[in-house]
C-alpha positions as CSV (number, residue, x, y, z in Angstrom):
1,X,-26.1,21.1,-10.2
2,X,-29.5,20.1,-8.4
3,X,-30.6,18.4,-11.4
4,X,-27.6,15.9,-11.6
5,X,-26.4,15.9,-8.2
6,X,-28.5,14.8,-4.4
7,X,-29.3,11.6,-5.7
8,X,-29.0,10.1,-2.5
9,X,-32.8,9.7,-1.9
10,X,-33.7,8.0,-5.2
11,X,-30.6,5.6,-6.3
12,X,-29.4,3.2,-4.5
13,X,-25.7,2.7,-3.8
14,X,-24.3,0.2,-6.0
15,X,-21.1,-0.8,-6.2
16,X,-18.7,-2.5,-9.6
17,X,-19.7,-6.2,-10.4
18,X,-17.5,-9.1,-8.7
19,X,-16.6,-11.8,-9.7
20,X,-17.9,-15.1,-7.9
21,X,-16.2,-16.4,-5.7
22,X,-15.5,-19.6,-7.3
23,X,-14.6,-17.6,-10.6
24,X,-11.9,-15.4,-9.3
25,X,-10.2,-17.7,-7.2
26,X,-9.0,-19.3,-10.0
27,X,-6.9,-16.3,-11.7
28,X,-4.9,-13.7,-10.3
29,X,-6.9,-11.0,-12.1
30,X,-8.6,-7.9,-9.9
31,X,-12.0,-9.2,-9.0
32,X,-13.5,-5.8,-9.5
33,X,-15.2,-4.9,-13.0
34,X,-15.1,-1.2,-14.5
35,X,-17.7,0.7,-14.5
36,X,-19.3,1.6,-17.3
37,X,-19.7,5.4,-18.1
38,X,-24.0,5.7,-17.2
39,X,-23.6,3.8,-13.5
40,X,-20.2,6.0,-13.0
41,X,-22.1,9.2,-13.5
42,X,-25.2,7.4,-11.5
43,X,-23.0,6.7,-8.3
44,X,-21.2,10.1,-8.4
45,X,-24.8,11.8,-9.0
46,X,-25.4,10.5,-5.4
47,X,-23.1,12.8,-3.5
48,X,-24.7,15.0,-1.4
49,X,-22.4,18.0,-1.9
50,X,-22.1,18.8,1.6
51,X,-20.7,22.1,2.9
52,X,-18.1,20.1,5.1
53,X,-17.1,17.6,3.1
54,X,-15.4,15.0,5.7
55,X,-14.4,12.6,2.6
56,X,-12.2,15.3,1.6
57,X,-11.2,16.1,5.1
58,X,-10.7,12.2,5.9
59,X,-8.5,11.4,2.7
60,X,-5.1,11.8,3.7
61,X,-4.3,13.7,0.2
62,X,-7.3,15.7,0.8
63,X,-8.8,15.1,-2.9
64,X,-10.9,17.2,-4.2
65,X,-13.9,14.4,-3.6
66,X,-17.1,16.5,-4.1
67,X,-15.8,18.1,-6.9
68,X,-14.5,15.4,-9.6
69,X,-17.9,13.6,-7.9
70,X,-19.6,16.6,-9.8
71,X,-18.3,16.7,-12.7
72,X,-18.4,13.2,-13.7
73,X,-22.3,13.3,-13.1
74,X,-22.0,16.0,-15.4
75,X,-19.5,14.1,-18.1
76,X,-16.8,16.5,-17.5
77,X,-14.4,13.4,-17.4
78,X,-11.7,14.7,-18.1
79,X,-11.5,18.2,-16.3
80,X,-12.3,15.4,-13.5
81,X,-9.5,13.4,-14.4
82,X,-7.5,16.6,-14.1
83,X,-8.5,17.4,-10.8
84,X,-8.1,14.0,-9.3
85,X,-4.6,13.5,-10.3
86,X,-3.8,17.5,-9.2
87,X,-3.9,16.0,-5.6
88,X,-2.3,12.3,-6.2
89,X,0.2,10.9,-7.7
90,X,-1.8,7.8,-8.5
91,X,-5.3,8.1,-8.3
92,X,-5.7,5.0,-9.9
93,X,-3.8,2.9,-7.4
94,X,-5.7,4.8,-4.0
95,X,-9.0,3.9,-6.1
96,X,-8.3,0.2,-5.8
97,X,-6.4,-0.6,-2.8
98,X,-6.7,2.5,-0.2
99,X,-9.5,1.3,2.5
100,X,-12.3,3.5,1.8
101,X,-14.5,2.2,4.2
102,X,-12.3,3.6,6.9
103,X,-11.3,6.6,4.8
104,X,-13.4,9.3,2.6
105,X,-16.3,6.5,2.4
106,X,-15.7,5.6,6.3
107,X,-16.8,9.5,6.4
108,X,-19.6,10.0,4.1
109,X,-22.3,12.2,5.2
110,X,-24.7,10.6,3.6
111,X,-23.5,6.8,5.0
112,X,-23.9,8.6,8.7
113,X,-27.5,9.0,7.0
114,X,-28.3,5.7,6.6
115,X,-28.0,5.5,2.7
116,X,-25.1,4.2,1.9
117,X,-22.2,6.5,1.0
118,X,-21.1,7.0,-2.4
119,X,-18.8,4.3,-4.1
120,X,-15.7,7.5,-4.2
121,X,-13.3,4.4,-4.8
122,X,-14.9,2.9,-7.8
123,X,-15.4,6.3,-9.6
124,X,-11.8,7.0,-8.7
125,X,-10.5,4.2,-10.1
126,X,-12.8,4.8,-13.0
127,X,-12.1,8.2,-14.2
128,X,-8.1,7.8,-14.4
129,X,-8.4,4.5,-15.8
130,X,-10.9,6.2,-18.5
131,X,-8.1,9.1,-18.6
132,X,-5.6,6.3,-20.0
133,X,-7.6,5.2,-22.5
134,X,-8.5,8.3,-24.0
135,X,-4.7,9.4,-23.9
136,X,-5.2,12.4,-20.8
137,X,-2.3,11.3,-19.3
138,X,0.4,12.7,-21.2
139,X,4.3,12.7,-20.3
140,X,6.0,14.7,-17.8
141,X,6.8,17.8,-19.6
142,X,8.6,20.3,-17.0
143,X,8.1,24.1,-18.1
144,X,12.4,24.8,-16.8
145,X,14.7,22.5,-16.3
146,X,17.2,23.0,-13.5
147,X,20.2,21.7,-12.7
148,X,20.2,20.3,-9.4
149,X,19.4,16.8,-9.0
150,X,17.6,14.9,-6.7
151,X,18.2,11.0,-5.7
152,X,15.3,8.6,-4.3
153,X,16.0,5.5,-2.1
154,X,13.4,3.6,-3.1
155,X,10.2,3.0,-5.7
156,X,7.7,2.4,-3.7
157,X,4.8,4.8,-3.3
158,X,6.4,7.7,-1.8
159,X,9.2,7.5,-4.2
160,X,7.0,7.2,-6.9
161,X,4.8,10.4,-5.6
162,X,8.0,12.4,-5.2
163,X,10.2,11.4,-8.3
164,X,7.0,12.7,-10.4
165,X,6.6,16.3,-8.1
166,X,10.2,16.7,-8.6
167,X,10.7,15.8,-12.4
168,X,7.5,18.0,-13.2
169,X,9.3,20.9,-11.3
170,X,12.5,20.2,-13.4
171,X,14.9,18.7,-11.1
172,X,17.1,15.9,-12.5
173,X,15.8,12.7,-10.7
174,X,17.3,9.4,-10.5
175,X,15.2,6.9,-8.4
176,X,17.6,3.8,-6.6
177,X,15.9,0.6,-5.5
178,X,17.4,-2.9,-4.9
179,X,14.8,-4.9,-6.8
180,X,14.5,-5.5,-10.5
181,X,11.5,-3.5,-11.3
182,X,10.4,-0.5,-9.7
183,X,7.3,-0.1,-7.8
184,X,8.3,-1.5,-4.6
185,X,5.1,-3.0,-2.1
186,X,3.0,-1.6,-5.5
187,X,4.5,-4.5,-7.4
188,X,5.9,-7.2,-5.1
189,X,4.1,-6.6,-2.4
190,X,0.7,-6.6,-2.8
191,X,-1.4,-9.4,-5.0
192,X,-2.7,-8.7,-8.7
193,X,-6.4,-9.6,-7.5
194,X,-6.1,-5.9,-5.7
195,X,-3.8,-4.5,-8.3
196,X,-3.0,-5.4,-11.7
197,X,0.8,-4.8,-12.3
198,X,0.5,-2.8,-15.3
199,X,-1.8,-0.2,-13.5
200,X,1.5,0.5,-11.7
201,X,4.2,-0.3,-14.9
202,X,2.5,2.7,-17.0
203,X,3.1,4.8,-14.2
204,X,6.6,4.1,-13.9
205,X,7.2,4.2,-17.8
206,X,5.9,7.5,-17.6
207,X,7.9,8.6,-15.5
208,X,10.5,7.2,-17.2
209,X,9.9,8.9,-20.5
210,X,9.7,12.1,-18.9
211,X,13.3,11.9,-17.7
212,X,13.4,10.1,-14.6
213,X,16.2,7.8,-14.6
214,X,15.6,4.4,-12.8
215,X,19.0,2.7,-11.3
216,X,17.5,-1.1,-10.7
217,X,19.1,-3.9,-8.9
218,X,20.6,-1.2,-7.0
219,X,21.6,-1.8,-2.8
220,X,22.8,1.5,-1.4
221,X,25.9,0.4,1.1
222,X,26.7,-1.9,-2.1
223,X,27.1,-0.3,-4.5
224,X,27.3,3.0,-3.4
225,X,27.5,4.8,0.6
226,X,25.2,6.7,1.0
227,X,27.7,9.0,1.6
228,X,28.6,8.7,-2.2
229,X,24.8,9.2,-3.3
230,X,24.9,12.7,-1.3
231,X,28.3,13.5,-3.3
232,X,25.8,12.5,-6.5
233,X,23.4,14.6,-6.0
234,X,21.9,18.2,-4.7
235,X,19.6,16.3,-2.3
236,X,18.8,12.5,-1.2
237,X,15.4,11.3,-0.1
238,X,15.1,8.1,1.7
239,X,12.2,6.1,0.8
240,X,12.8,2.9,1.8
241,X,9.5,1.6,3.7
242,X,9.8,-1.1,6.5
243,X,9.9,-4.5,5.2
244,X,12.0,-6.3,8.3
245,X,9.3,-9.1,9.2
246,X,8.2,-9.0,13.2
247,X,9.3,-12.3,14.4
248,X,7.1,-15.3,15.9
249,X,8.2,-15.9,19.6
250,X,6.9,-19.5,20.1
251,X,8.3,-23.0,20.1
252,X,9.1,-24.2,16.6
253,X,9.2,-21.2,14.9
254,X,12.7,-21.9,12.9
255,X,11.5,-25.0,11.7
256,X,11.0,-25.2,7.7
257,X,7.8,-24.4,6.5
258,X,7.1,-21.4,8.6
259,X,7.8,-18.2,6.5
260,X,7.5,-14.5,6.0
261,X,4.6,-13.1,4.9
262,X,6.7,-11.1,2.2
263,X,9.0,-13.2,1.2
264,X,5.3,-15.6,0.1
265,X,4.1,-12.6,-1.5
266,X,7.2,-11.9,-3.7
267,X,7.3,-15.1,-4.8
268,X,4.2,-15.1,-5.8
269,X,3.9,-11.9,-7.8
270,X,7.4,-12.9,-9.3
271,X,6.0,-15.8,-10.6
272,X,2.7,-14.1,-11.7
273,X,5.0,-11.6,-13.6
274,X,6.6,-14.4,-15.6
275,X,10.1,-15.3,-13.4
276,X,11.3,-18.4,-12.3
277,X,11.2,-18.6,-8.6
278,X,13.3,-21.3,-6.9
279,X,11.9,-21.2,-3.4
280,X,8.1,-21.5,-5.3
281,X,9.1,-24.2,-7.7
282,X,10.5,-26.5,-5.0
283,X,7.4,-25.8,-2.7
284,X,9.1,-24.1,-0.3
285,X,7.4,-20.9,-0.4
286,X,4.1,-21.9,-2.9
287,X,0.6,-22.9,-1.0
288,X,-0.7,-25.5,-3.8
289,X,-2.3,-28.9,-2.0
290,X,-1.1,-27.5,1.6
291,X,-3.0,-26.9,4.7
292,X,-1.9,-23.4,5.0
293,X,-2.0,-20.8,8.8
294,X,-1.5,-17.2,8.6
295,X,-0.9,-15.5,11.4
296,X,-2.1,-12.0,11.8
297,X,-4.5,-9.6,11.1
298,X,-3.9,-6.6,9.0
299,X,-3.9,-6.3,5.1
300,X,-0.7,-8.4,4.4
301,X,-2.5,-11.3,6.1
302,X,-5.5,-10.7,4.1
303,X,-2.8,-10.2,0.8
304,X,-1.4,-14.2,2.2
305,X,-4.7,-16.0,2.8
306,X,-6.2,-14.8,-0.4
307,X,-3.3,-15.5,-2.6
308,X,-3.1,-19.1,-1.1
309,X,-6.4,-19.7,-2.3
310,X,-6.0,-19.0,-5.9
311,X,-2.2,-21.2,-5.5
312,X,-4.9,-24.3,-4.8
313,X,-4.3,-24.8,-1.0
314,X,-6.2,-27.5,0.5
315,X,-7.2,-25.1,3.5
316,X,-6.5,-21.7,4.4
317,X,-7.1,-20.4,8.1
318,X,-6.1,-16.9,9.8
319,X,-5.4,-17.3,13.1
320,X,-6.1,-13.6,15.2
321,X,-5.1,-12.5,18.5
322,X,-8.3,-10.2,18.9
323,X,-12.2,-10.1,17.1
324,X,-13.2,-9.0,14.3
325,X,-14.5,-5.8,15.3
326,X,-10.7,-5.0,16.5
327,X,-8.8,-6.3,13.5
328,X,-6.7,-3.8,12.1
329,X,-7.2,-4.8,8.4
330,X,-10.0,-3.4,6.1
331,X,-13.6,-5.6,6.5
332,X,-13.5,-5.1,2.4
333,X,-10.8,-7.9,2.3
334,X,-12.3,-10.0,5.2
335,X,-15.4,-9.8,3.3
336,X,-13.6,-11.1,0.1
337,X,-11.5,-13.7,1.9
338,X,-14.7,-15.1,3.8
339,X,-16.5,-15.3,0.2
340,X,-13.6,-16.9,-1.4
341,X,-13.7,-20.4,1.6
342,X,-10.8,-18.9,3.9
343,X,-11.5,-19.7,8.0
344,X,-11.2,-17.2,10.4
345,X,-10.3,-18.4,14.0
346,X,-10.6,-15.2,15.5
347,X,-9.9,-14.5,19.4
348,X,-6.8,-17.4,19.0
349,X,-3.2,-16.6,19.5
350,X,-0.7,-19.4,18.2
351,X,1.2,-21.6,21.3
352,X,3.4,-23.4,19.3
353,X,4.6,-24.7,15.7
354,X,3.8,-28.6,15.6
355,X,5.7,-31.1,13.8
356,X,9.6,-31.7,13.5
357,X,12.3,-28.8,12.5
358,X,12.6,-30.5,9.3
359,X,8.7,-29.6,8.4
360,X,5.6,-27.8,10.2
361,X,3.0,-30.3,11.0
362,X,0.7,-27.7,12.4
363,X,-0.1,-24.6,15.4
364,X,-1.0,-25.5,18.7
365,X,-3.7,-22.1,19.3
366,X,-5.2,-20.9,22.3
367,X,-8.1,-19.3,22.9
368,X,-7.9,-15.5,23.8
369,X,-10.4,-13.1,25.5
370,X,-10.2,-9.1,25.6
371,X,-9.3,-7.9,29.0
372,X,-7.8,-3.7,30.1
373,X,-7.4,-1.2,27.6
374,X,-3.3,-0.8,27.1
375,X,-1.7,2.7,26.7
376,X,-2.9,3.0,23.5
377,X,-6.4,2.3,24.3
378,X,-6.6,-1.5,22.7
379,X,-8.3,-3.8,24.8
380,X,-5.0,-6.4,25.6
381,X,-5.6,-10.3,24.4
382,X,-5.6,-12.5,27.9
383,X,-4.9,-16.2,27.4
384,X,-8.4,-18.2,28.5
385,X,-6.4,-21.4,30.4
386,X,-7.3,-24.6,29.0
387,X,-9.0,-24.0,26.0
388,X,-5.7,-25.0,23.6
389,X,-6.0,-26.3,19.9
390,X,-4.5,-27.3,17.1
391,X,-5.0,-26.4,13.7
392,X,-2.9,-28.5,10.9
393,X,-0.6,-26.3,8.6
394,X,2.1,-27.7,6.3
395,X,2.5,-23.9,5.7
396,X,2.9,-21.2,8.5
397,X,3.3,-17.5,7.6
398,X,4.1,-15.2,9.5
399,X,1.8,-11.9,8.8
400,X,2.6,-9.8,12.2
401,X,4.2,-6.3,11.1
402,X,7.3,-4.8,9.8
403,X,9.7,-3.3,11.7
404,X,12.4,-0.6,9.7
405,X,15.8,-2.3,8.7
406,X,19.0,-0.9,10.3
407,X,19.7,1.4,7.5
408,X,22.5,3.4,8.9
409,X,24.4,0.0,9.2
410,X,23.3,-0.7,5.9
411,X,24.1,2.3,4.2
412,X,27.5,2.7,5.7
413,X,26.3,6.5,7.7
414,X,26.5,5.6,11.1
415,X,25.6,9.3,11.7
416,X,21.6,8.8,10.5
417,X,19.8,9.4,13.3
418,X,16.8,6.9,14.3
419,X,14.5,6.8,16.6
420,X,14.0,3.7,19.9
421,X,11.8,2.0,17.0
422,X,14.3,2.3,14.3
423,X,12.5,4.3,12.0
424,X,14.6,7.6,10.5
425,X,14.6,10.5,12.5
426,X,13.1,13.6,10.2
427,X,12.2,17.3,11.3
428,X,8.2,17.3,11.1
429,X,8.4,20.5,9.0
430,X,11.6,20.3,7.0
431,X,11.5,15.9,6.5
432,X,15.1,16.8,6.9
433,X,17.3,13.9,8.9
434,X,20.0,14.6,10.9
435,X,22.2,14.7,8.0
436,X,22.3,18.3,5.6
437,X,20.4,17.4,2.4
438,X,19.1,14.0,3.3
439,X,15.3,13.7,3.8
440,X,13.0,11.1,4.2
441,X,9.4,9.9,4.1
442,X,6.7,7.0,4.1
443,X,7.0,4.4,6.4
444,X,10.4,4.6,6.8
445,X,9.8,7.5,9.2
446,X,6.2,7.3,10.4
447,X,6.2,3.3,10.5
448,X,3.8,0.5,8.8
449,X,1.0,2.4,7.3
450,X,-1.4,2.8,4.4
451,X,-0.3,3.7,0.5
452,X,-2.2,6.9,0.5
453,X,0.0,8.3,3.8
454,X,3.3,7.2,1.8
455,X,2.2,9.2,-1.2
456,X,1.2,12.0,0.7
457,X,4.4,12.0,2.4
458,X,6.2,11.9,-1.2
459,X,4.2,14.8,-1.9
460,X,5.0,16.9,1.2
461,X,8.7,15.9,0.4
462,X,8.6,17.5,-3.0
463,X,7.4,20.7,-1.2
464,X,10.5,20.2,1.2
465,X,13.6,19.7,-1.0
466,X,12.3,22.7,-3.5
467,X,12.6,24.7,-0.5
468,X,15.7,23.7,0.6
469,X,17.5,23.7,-2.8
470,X,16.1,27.0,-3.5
471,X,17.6,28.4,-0.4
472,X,20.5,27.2,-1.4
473,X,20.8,28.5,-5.1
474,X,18.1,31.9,-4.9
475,X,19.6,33.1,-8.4
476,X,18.7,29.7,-9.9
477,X,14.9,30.0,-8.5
478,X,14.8,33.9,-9.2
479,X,15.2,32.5,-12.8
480,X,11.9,30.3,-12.3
């Protein structure tokens, strides 16, 4: 191991090629090259192999970092493989979009050093995207089958984590979800430049071909109660995310040409994945030759500015309550968006839509400054008086948050318990609700967060419902 590993000293960090600027902005395409095999075994030879590993302690899957760092400097690539999709449902996904530079690479010992943590991210990503191509991944083949059957609200990322734990532990799975493809924020959500949609589309074929059965264009309360589903099925587990848009409280806010950050993004990625859009073909929600605001500053707001760019707006400005150094989003993607010509008025909260209801002309900003910590330990944005602006914007969108839907009004059970901030109510141990068999997880219960916590959550869930549906039928999991 000392021959190929401690590198740290002698080779430099280096991270995948990019793409210029003015090269990627016209495509939709990630802006990230592979690496090739030599510089993937050169990067991982850099880890330090630290006794405490805190990248592995700092990942919210806990991957097994230093090791599948080992044996790709070694060319074990596929017992790496093996070992990086033992802890994730998909590795190849967290290699692309999770935040590194907050998470495992955030933590590296060897960044606190001084040089430069390892690129975990980009060897991630390349391993499982190398397992692919030399066939590794092969179909979910459960060992027993069993008889109980599980439903999934939703095919986003923790319904994608636990569909596969469940179907590879032979449960009969059927995975609901109201759009028409499954893969939830994966696929509508967030922007091809950060991930292709057929790095998510083999995923879900293969869980497909292993038995998982996909009900599309599905709206539990529509089609089916909830109530119903549980009638179904053994066990239910709600996985719907938050996707209700925070609203914009200032003057001219309803007026047309102000939008949602996701209903942009949708169109967008609908479009990219060959449908025909109405609200982007009249305009309505499509950037080209428009002065465009986004308001926020977390990773949707990054997802909107960027994807304006590459739709040919004529400017692209993200207006931000607080600075820099307190935006919530990953410096990765403000990196990328400064590179690709997007303005940054940080420090400016929007006064006021300008222009008629018929159409935006523009935001009336002010200036902000950073005054007390609030309870949570932010420093709270304080108007500076007198120091308004305007910024011109045919396009507004609104980037602010997402709040949960009201799901027991939607899916007719008035008796699903939620908490004062509407996500679902679930026993931190069990990720039971308040109702016998149904469970939930992802954002739907601990709020807007990061991929890599929803597929954790998925894969805690798995964990959950065997337990339960064991308990309930012993003679069945005796015969295990």
């Amino acid at each position: 191991m000392a021959e190929r590993m401690l590198k740290f000293v002698s080779v430099a960090r280096k991270t995948p090629e990019k793409r210029e600027a003015e090269v990627r902005t016209g495509d939709f395409h990630e802006i990230y090259a592979d690496f090739i095999e030599a510089k993937a075994k050169e990067q991982a030879s850099r880890c330090s192999q630290c006794g405490i590993p805190f990248c592995q302690t700092h990942c919210p899957l806990h991957n097994n970092i230093p090791d599948w760092l080992r044996m790709t400097a070694e060319g074990r690539l596929q017992e790496a493989y093996e070992l990086s999709q033992a802890t994730s449902a998909l590795p190849e996904v967290c290699g692309r979009i999770c935040p590194q530079d907050r998470l495992c690479e955030g933590s590296c010992v060897i960044e606190q050093s001084g040089h430069g943590t390892v690129t975990i991210g980009s060897v991630e990503r390349y391993i499982n995207d190398k397992a692919w191509e030399m066939g590794w991944v092969k179909p979910l083949a459960p060992l027993h089958e069993r008889p109980q059957s599980v439903g999934i609200i939703g095919s986003g990322p923790a319904g994608l984590a636990a569909a596969d734990g469940l179907r590879a532990r032979g449960f009969q799975v059927t995975v609901y979800d109201r759009h028409d493809r499954a893969g939830g924020l994966l696929i509508y959500g967030i922007p091809g430049f950060k991930l292709e949609k057929e790095v998510v589309e083999r995923r879900t074929r293969r869980l497909a071909e292993g038995g998982v059965e996909f009900r599309l264009d599905f709206e539990v309360g529509g089609q089916a109660s909830l109530d119903e589903l549980r009638a179904r099925h053994d066990a239910i587990l709600i996985c719907t995310g938050v996707y209700k848009a925070r609203e914009l409280t200032a003057p001219g806010a309803g007026s047309k040409g102000v939008v949602k950050a996701l209903d942009y993004l949708i169109a967008s990625n609908k479009t990219g994945l060959g449908d025909v859009v109405p609200e982007f073909e009249s305009g309505e929600l499509n950037a080209t030759d428009k002065d465009v605001v986004v308001i926020g500053g977390g990773d949707t707001a990054m997802d909107c500015v960027r994807t304006a760019v590459r739709q040919g707006a004529r400017s692209v400005t993200c207006l931000y309550r607080r600075d820099k150094a307190n935006m919530p989003g990953s410096m990765r993607e403000v990196s990328n968006a400064e590179e690709e010509g997007v303005k940054f008025e940080w420090l400016a909260a929007p006064r006021s839509i300008l222009g008629e209801a018929g159409g935006a002309a523009g935001v009336r900003a002010v200036r902000m400054r950073l005054g007390s910590p609030d309870a949570s330990g932010r420093q709270t944005p304080e108007e500076t008086p007198g120091s308004d602006f305007d910024i011109p914007a045919d396009l507004v969108i609104k980037a602010l948050g997402f709040d949960p839907e009201d799901l027991p009004g939607l899916f007719g059970a008035p008796e699903l318990k939620v908490s004062r901030w509407g996500t679902i109510r679930a026993d931190f141990k069990t990720m039971m609700t308040s109702l016998d068999g149904v469970f939930a997880a992802g954002d739907i219960v601990r709020g807007a967060s990061l991929v890599v916590w929803a597929i954790r959550d998925g894969r805690d869930a798995v964990d959950a419902i065997t337990a339960y549906l064991e308990a309930k039928a012993p003679a069945l999991a005796a015969a295990e």
